[in-house]
VEXDREN-2710 file (C-alpha; in Angstrom, 1 decimal):
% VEXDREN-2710
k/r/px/py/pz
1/UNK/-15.3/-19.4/92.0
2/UNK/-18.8/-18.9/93.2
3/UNK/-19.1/-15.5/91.0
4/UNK/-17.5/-17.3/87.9
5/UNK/-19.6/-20.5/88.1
6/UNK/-23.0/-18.0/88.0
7/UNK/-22.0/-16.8/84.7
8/UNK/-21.2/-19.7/82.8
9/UNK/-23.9/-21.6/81.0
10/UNK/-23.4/-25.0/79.2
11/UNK/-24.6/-25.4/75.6
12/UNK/-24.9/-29.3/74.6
13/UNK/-24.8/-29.9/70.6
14/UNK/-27.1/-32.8/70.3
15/UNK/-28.0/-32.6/66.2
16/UNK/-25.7/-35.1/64.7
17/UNK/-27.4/-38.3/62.2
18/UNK/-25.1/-40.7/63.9
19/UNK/-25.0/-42.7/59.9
20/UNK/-21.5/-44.2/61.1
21/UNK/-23.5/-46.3/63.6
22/UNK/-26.3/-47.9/61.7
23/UNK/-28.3/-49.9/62.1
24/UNK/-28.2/-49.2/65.8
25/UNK/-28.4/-45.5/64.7
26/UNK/-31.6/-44.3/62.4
27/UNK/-32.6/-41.0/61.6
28/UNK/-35.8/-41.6/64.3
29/UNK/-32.9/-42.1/67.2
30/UNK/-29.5/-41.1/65.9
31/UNK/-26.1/-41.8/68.2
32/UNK/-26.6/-39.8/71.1
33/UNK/-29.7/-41.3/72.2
34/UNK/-28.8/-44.7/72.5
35/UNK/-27.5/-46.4/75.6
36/UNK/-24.3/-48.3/74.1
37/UNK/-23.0/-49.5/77.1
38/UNK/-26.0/-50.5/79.8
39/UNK/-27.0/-48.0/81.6
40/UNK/-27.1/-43.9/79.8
41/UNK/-27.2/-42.7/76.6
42/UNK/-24.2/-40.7/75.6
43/UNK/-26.4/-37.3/75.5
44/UNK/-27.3/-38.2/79.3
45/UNK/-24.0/-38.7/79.7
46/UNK/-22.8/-35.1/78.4
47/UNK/-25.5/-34.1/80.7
48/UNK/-24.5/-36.2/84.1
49/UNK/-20.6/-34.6/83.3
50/UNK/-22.2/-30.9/84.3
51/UNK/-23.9/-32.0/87.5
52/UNK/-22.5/-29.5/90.3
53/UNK/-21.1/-26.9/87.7
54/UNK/-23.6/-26.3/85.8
55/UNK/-27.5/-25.9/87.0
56/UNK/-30.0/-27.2/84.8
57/UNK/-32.2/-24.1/84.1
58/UNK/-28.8/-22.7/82.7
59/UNK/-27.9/-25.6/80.3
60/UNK/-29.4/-25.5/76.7
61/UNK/-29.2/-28.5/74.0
62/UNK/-29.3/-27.9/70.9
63/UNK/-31.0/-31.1/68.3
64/UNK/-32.9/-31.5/65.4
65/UNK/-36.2/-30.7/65.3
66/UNK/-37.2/-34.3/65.0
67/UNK/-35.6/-34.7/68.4
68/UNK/-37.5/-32.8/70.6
69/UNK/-39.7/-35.3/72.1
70/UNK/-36.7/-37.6/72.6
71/UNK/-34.7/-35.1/74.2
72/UNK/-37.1/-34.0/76.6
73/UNK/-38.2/-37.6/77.6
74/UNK/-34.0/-38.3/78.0
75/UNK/-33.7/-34.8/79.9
76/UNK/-36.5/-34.4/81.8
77/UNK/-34.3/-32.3/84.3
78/UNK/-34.2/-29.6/81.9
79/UNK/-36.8/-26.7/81.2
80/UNK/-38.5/-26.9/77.9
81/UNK/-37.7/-23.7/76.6
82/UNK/-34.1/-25.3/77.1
83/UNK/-34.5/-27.7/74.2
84/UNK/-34.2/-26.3/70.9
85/UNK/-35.0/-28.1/67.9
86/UNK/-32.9/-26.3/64.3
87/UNK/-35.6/-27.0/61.6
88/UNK/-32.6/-27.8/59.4
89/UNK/-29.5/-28.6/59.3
90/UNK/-27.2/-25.8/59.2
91/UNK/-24.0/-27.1/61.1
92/UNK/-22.0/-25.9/63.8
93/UNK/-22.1/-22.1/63.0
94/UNK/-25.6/-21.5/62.9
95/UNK/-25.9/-23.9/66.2
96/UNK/-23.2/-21.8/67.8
97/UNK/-24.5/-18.3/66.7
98/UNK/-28.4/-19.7/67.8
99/UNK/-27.2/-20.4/71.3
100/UNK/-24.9/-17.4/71.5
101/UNK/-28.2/-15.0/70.5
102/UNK/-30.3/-17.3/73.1
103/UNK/-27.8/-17.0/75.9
104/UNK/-27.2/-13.0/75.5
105/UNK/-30.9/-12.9/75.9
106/UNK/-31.8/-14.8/78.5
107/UNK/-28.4/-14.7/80.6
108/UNK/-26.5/-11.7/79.4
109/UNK/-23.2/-12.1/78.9
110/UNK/-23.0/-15.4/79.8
111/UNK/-19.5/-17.8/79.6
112/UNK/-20.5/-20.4/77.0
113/UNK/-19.1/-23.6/77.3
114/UNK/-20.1/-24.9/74.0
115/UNK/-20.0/-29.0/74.6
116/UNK/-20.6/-32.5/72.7
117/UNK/-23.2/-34.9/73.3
118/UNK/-21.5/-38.1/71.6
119/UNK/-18.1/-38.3/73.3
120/UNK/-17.2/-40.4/76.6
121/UNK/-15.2/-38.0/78.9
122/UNK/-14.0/-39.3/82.2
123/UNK/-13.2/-38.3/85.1
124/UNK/-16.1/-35.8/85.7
125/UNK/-14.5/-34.0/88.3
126/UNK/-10.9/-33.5/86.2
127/UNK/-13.2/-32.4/82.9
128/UNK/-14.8/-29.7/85.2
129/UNK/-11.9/-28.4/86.9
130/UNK/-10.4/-28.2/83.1
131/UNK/-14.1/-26.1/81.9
132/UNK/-13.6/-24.2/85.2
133/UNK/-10.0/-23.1/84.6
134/UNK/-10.6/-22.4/80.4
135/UNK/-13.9/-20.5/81.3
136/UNK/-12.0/-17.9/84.4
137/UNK/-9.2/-17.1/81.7
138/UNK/-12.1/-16.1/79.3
139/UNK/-13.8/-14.1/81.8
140/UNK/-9.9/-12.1/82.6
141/UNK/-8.6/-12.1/78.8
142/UNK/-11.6/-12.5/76.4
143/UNK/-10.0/-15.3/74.5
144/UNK/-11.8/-18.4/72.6
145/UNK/-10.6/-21.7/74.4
146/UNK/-11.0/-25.0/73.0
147/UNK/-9.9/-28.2/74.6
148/UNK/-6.6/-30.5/72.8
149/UNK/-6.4/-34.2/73.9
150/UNK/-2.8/-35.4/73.8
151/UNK/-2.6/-38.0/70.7
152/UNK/-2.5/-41.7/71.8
153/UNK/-1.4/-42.3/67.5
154/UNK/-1.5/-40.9/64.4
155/UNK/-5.1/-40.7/63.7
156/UNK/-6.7/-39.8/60.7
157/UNK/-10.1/-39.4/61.3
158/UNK/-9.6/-36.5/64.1
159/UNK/-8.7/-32.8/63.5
160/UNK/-5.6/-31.1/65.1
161/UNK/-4.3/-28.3/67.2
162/UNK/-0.9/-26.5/67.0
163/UNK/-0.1/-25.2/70.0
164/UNK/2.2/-22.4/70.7
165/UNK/3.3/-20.9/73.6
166/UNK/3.0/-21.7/77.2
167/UNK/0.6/-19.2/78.7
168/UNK/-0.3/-20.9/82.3
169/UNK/0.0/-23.7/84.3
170/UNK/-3.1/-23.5/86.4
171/UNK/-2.7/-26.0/89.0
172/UNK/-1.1/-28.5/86.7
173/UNK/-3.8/-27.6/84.4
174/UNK/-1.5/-26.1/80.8
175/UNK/-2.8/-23.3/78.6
176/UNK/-1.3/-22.6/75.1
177/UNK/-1.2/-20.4/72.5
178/UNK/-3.3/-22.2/69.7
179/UNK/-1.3/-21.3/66.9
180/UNK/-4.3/-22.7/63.9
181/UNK/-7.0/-25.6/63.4
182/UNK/-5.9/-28.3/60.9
183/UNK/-8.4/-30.6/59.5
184/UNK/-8.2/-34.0/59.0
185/UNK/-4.5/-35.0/57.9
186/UNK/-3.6/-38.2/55.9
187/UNK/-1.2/-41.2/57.9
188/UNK/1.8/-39.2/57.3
189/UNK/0.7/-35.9/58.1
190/UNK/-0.8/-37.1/61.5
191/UNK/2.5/-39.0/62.4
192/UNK/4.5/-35.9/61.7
193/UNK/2.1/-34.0/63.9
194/UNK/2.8/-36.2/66.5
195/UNK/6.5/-36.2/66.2
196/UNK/6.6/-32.7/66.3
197/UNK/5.1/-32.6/70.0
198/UNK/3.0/-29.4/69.0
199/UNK/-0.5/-31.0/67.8
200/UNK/-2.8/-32.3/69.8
201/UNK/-6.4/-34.0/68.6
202/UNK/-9.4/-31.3/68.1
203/UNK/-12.1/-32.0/70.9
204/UNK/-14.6/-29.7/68.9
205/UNK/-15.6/-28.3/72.4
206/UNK/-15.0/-24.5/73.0
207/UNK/-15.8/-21.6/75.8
208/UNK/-16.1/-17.7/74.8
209/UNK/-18.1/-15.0/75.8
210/UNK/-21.4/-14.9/74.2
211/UNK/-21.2/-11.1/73.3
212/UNK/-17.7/-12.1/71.6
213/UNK/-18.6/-15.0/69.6
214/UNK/-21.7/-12.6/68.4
215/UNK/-19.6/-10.2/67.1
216/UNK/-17.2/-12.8/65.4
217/UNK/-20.8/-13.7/63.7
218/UNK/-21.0/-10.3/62.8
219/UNK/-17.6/-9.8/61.2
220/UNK/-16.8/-13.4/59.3
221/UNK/-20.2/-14.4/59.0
222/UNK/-22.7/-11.4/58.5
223/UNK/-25.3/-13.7/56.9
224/UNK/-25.3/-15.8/59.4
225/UNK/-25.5/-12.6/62.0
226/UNK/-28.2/-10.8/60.2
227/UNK/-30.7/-14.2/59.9
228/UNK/-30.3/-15.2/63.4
229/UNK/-29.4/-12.7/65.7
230/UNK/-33.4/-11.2/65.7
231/UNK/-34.5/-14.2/67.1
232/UNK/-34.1/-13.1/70.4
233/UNK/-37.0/-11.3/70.2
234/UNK/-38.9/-14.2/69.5
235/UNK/-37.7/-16.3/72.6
236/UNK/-40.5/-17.5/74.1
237/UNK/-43.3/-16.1/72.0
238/UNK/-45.5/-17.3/69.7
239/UNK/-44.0/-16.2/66.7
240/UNK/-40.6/-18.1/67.8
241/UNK/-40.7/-21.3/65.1
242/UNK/-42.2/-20.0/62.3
243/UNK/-39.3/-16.9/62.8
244/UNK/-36.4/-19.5/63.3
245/UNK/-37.6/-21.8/60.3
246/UNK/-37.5/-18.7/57.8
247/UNK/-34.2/-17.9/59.7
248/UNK/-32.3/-21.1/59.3
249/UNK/-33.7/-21.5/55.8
250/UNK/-32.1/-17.9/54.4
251/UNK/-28.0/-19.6/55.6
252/UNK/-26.0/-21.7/54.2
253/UNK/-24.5/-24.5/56.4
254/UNK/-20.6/-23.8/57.6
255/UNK/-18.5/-25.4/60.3
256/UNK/-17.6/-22.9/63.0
257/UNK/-14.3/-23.9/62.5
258/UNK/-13.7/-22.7/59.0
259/UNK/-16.8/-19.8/59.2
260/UNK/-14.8/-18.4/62.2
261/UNK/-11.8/-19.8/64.2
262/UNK/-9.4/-20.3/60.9
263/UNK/-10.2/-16.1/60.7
264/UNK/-10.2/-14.7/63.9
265/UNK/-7.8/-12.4/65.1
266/UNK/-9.2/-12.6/68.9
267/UNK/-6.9/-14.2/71.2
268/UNK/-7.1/-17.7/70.5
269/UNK/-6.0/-20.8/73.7
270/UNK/-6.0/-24.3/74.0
271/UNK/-6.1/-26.0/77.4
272/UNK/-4.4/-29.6/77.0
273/UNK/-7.0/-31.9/78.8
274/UNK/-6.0/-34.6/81.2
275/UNK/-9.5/-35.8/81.4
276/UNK/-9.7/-39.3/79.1
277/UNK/-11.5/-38.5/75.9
278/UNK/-12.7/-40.8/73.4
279/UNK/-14.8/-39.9/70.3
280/UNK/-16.9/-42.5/69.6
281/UNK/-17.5/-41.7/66.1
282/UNK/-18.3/-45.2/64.9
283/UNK/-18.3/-48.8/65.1
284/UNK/-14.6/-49.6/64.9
285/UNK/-14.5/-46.7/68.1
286/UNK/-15.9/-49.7/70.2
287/UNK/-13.1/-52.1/69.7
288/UNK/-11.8/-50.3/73.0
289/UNK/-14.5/-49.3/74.7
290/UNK/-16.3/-53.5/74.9
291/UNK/-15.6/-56.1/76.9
292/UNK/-13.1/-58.9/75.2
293/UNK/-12.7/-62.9/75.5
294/UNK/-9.1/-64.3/74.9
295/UNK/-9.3/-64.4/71.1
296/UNK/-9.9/-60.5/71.2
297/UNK/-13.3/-60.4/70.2
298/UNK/-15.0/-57.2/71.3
299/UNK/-18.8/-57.7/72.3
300/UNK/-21.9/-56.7/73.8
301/UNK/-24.4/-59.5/74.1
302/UNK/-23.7/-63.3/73.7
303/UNK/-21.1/-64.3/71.6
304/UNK/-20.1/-67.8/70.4
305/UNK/-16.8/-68.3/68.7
306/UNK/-14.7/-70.9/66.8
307/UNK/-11.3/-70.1/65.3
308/UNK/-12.8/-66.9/65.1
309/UNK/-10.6/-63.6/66.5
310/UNK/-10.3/-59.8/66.3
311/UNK/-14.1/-59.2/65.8
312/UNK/-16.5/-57.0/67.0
313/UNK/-20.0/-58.2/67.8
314/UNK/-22.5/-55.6/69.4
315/UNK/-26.4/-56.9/69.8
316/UNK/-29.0/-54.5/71.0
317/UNK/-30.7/-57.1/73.2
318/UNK/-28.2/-58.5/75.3
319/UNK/-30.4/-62.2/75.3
320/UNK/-29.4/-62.3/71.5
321/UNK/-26.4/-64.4/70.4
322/UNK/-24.1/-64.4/67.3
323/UNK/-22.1/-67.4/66.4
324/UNK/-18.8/-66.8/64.5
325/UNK/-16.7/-69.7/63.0
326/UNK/-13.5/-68.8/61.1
327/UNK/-13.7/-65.3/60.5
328/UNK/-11.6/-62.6/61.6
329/UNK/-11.5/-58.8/61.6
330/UNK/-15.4/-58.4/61.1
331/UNK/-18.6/-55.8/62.8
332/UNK/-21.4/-57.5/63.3
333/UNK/-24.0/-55.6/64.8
334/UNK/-27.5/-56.5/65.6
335/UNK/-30.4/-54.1/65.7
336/UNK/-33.9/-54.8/65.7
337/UNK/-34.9/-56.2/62.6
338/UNK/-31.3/-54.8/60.8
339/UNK/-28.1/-56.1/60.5
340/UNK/-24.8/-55.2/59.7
341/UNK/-21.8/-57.4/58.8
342/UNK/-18.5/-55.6/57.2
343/UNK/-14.8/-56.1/57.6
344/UNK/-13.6/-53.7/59.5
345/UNK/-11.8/-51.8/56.9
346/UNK/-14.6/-51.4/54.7
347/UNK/-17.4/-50.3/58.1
348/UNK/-17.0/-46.6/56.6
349/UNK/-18.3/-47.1/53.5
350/UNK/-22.0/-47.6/55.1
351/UNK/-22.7/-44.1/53.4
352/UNK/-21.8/-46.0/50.1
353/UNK/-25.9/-47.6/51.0
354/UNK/-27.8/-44.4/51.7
355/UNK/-30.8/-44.4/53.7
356/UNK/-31.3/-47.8/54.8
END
């Protein structure tokens, strides 16, 4: 274990806009910064979930380069250089193939567990013994692992895994086959998925090898390889922004799911997680995650109600107070000077309003 743990290093993605959660999300302090529920932010959080795994001088995050200052004044644990800040965004391949170049050159051929900084994941110590066990197989068999959460429904706005074969029960702890990625299904899609007992929802987190994933760069995604991969020269000198600016800007952006885990032919496993996993992807994600009076009104702050049920009411400031009289099925968020008030079936078309 002791020999394992000293080669894995934790990579935290950290450069989504958060748009689903405006107006408590802006482009100055986007989703992952902001405490939602009293006491971290959900980037701390993704942080706190490493703590006796993962040292801090081996954990890099990845954010916009707007973020930097934020970042570093929410992680003060970690090294500077550990904070990287993509001039533009690119999406998850360029992020992955960045880290992988910056890991190979600081750490070698490190493990990469490649990790999310706007999900809630709980219990810390079953989500590391899951990293642990996905990360030792890697090490043996050189495969790419990604984590599966068993479907509560049929949801729509998650991706899916079909699973294959058994490969191991470590410890109570099951590892598949991952027969292919599926993106985003329609109702009935997702509820044959779950009849069929194979799927399970897409985490988006992932561990590999960073010399493999660099040569999957290579082979699927030789643009991407070629632009980013000499950057590991620059670490640390004083040539490094102006070198990743000119290399971001010659690649187009690409998931890493469709620029490289739809092609490989590497091994691919799936470890089904026992840890609790919720993506909080927007405001209707809360509904669960708040506190509720008897009339099933989901809130953060003070709320006053009359005939009023099935709402959700969030207020930055938890002195503020919202009054609701005869309305049902509405967000209502408060935020500074902004406001939001949408049934709850129409909260995704906030993207519909642009920049704000």
């Amino acid at each position: 274990m002791a020999d394992l743990q000293e080669r894995i290093v934790a990579v935290i993605m950290a450069g989504g806009m958060g748009t689903r959660f405006w107006p408590l999300s802006t482009p100055e302090k986007p989703k992952q910064f902001i405490d939602l529920f009293g006491g971290r932010s959900l980037l701390q959080m993704s942080f706190d979930r490493l703590q006796g795994l993962v040292p801090p001088e081996r954990t890099l995050v990845l954010t916009n380069a707007a973020h930097l200052a934020l970042t570093r004044e929410q992680l003060p644990e970690l090294p500077e250089g550990n904070i990287i800040g993509e001039p533009i965004r690119r999406d998850t391949a360029a992020a992955v193939t960045l880290a992988a170049v910056l890991v190979h050159k600081r750490f070698g051929d490190g493990i990469i567990l490649t990790l999310t900084a706007d999900h809630l994941i709980e219990p810390r110590e079953l989500f590391q013994k899951n990293l642990v066990s996905a990360a030792g197989q890697v090490a043996e068999n050189d495969a790419f692992y990604t984590f599966g959460i068993k479907p509560a429904y049929p949801a729509t706005a998650y991706g899916y895994l079909e699973t294959g074969a058994s490969v191991l029960n470590d410890g109570g702890i099951e590892h598949f086959e991952l027969k292919q990625f599926k993106e985003k299904p329609d109702l009935e899609t997702a509820r044959q998925y779950i009849g069929s007992g194979r799927f399970l929802w897409n985490s988006g987190m992932f561990v590999w090898r960073a010399a493999t994933i660099l040569e999957e760069v290579r082979t699927w995604l030789p643009k991407h390889f070629a632009a980013l991969s000499p950057l590991g020269e620059y670490d640390a000198t004083p040539g490094w922004q102006k070198a990743l600016e000119n290399s971001f800007s010659a690649i187009q952006p690409i998931s890493i799911d469709y620029g490289i885990m739809e092609k490989t032919a590497r091994p691919l496993r799936c470890v089904a997680s026992l840890f609790s996993w919720t993506d909080v992807g927007g405001w209707p994600a809360m509904q669960t995650l708040l506190p509720r009076d008897a009339q099933g009104n989901a809130f953060r702050g003070a709320v006053k109600t009359i005939d009023s049920s099935g709402n959700l009411v969030f207020c930055e400031r938890l002195d503020e107070t919202v009054a609701l009289i005869g309305v049902e099925d509405l967000i209502v968020v408060r935020a500074g000077n902004r406001t939001l008030v949408a049934r709850k079936g129409d909260v995704d078309r906030l993207r519909e309003l642009g920049e704000i």
